[in-house]
C-alpha positions as CSV (number, residue, x, y, z in Angstrom):
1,X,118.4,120.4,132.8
2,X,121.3,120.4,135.5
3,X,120.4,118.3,139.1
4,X,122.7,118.3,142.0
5,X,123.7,115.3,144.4
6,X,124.1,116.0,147.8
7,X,127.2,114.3,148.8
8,X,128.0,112.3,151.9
9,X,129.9,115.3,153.0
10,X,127.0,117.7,152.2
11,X,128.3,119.4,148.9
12,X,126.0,120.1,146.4
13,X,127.1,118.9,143.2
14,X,125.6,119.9,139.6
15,X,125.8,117.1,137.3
16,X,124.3,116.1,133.5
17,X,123.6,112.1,133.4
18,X,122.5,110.3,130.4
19,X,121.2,106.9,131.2
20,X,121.9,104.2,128.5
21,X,123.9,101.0,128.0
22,X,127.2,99.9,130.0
23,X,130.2,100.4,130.8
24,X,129.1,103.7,131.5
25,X,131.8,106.8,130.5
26,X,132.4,109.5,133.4
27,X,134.2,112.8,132.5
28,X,136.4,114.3,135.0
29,X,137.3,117.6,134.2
30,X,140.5,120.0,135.3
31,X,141.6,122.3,137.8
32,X,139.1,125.0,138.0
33,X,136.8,124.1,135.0
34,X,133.2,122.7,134.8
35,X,131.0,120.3,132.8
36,X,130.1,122.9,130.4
37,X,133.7,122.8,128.3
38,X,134.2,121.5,124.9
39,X,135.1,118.2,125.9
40,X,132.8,117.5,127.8
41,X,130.0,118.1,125.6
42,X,131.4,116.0,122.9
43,X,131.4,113.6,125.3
44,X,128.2,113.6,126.0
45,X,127.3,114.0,122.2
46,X,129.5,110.7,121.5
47,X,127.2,108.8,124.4
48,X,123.8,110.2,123.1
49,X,124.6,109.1,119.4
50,X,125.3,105.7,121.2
51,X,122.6,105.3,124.0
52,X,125.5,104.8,126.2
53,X,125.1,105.9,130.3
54,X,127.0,109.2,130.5
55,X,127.9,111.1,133.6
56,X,129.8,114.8,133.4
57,X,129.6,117.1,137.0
58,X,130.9,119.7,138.3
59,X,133.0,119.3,141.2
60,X,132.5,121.7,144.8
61,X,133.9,125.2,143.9
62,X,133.8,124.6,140.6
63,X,130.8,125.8,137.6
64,X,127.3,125.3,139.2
65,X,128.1,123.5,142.3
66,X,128.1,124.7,146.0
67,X,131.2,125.9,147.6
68,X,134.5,128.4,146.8
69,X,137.1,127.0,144.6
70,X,139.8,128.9,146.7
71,X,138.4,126.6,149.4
72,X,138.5,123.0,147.8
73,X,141.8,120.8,147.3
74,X,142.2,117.7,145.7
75,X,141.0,114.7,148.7
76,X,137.8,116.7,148.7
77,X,137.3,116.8,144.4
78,X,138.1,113.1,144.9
79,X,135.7,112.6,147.1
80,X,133.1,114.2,145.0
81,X,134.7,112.3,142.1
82,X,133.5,108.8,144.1
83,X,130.3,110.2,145.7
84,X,129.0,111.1,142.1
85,X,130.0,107.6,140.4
86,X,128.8,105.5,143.4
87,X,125.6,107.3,143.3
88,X,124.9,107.9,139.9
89,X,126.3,105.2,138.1
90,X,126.1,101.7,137.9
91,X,128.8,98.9,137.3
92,X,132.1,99.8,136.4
93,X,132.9,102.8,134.3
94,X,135.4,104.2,131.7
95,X,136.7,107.1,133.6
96,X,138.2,109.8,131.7
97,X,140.3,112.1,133.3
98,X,141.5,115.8,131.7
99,X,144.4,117.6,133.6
100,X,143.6,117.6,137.3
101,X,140.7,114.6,136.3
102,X,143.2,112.4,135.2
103,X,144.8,112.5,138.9
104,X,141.1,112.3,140.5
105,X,141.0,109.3,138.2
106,X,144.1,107.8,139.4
107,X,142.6,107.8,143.1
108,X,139.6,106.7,142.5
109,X,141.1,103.7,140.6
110,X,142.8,103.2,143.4
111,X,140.1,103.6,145.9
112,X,137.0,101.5,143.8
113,X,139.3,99.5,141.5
114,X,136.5,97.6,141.1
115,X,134.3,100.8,140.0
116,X,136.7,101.0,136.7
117,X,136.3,99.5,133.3
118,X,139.2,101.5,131.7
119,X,140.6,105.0,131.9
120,X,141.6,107.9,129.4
121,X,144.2,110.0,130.7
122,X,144.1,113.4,128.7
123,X,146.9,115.6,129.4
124,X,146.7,113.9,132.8
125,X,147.9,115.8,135.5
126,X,148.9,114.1,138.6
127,X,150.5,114.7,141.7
128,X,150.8,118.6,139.9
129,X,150.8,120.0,143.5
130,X,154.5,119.1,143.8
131,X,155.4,120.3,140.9
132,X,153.9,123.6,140.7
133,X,155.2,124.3,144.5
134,X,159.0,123.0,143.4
135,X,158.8,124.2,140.1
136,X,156.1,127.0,138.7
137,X,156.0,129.1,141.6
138,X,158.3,131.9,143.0
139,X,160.3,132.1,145.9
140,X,157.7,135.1,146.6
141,X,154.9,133.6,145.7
142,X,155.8,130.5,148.0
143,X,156.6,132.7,150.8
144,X,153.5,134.2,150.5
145,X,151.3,131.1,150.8
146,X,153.6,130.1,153.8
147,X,152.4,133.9,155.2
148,X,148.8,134.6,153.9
149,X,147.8,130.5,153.1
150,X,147.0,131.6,149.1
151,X,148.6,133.1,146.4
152,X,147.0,133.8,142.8
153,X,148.6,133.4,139.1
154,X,147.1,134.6,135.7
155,X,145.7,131.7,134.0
156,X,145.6,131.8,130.2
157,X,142.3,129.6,130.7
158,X,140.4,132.7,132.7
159,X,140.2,133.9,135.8
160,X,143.5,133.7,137.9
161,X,144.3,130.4,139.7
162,X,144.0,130.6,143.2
163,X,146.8,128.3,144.5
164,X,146.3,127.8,148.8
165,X,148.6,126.1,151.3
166,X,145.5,123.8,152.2
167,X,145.7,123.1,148.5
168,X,149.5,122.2,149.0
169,X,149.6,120.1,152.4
170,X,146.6,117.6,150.8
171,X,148.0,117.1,147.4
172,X,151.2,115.9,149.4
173,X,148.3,113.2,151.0
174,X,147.2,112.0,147.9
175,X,150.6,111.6,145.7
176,X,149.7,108.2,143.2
177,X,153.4,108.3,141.7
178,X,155.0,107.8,145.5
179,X,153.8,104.8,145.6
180,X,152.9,101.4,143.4
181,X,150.2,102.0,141.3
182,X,148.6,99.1,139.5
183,X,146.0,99.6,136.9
184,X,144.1,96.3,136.0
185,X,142.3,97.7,133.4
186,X,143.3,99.3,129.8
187,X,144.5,102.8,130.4
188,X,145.2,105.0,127.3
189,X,147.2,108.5,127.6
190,X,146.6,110.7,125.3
191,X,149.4,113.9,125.4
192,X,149.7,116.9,123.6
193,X,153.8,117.9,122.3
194,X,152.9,121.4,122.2
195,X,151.3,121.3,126.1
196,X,153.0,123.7,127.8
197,X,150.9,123.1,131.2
198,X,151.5,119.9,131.2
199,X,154.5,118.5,130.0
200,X,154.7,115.4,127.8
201,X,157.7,114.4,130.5
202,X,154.7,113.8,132.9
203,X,153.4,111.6,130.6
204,X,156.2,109.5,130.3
205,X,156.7,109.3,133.7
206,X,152.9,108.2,134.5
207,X,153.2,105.3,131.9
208,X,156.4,104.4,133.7
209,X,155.4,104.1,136.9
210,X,152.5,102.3,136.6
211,X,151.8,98.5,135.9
212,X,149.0,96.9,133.7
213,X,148.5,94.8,131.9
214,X,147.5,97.4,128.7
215,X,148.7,100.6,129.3
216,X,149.4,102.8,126.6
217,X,150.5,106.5,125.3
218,X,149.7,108.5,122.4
219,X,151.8,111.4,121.6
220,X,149.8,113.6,119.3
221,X,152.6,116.2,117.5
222,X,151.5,120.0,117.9
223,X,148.8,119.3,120.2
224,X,148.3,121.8,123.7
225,X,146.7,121.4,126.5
226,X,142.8,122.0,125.6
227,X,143.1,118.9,123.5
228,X,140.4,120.2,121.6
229,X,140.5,120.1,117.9
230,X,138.3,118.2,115.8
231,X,141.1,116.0,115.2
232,X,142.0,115.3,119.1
233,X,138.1,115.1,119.4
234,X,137.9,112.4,117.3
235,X,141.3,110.5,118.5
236,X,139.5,110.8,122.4
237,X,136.1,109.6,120.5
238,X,137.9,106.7,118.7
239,X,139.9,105.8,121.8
240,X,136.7,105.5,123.8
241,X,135.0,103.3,120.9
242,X,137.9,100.7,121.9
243,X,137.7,101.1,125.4
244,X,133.8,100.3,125.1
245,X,134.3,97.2,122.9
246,X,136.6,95.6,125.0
247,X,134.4,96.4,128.2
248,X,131.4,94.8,126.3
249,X,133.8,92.0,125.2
């Protein structure tokens, strides 16, 4: 049975929580998909078959909850992001982050450091604003969000993206690789070869920029972006079975 959090900022947010034992695992899904994908039901699958607290939601504009996608950007995902893990949670968490998530949970590791228990970057996505602007769209199509505020491409994951100058001028507010970003916790990318959304160069360049004192990436030849093969599913379950030993430990 879905329920729905009303946030500090009044959005109505449909989530799926499993209570059970700590550190708790949140999933953060991607730009312009819900709670109901494949990974995110393995997840939940992997936390049932260990009793483990379990959190997956859907952020405003996105699968069940209130609001228009073509509406949201990222400060207000992020904001849902913390509203549903300070209100539905307890203790720190292992966040993991797909596409889009891993940025959300970038800033809220930087927000409520003290929130985190580790992260899972799949395919992680930050600061993706810049580089669709600079490098995915057309002269055209950037005009056109300058004229109209929005523009739309085909997406090979559904309906088209709806890309918006609102979208645009916050992601330029909530960069994480402008700045330092420390991550005092054990982060593990995982990165498809074969992603073609996101590229593994963005990978690289996260583990780069950012200091820890256990950070590492896992190249995984041939995969794409969904990440969603019984053999990634089990390389994101046994990265999480780490994660959780050391948090216990």
């Amino acid at each position: 049975m879905t329920d729905f959090l009303t946030t500090p900022a009044r959005r109505h947010l449909a989530y799926h929580r499993l209570r059970g034992t700590g550190p708790g695992v949140v999933f953060l899904g991607g730009f312009g998909s819900d709670m109901e994908g494949t990974k995110a039901r393995f997840l939940q699958g992997w936390a049932t078959a260990r009793g483990r607290a379990f959190l997956r939601f859907d952020y405003s504009g996105h699968g069940q909850s209130s609001g228009r996608f073509d509406e949201g950007c990222i400060g207000d995902w992020a904001a849902d992001a913390r509203a549903a893990v300070e209100a539905l949670t307890e203790g720190p968490q292992i966040l993991i982050g797909s596409s889009m998530g891993g940025w959300i949970a970038l800033l809220l590791a930087r927000a409520v450091p003290e929130r985190v228990a580790g992260l899972i970057g799949i395919a992680a996505a930050p600061d993706f604003t810049v580089t669709t602007w600079q490098d995915e769209l057309t002269e055209a199509e950037r005009a056109e969000i300058i004229a109209t505020g929005r523009t739309e491409k085909p997406s090979a994951y559904g309906a088209p993206y709806a890309f918006t100058r609102r979208l645009f001028e916050d992601g330029a507010q909530n960069l994480v690789l402008d700045r330092p970003l420390p991550l005092p916790f054990p982060v593990r990318l995982l990165q498809g070869t074969a992603d073609v959304d996101v590229l593994p160069a963005v990978a690289l360049r996260l583990l780069d920029h950012a200091t820890g004192p256990d950070l590492r990436l896992t190249l995984v030849k041939d995969a794409d972006h969904r990440f969603s093969t019984p053999d990634d599913l089990a390389l994101i379950a046994a990265t999480l079975d780490d994660l959780s030993e050391r948090g216990e430990g």
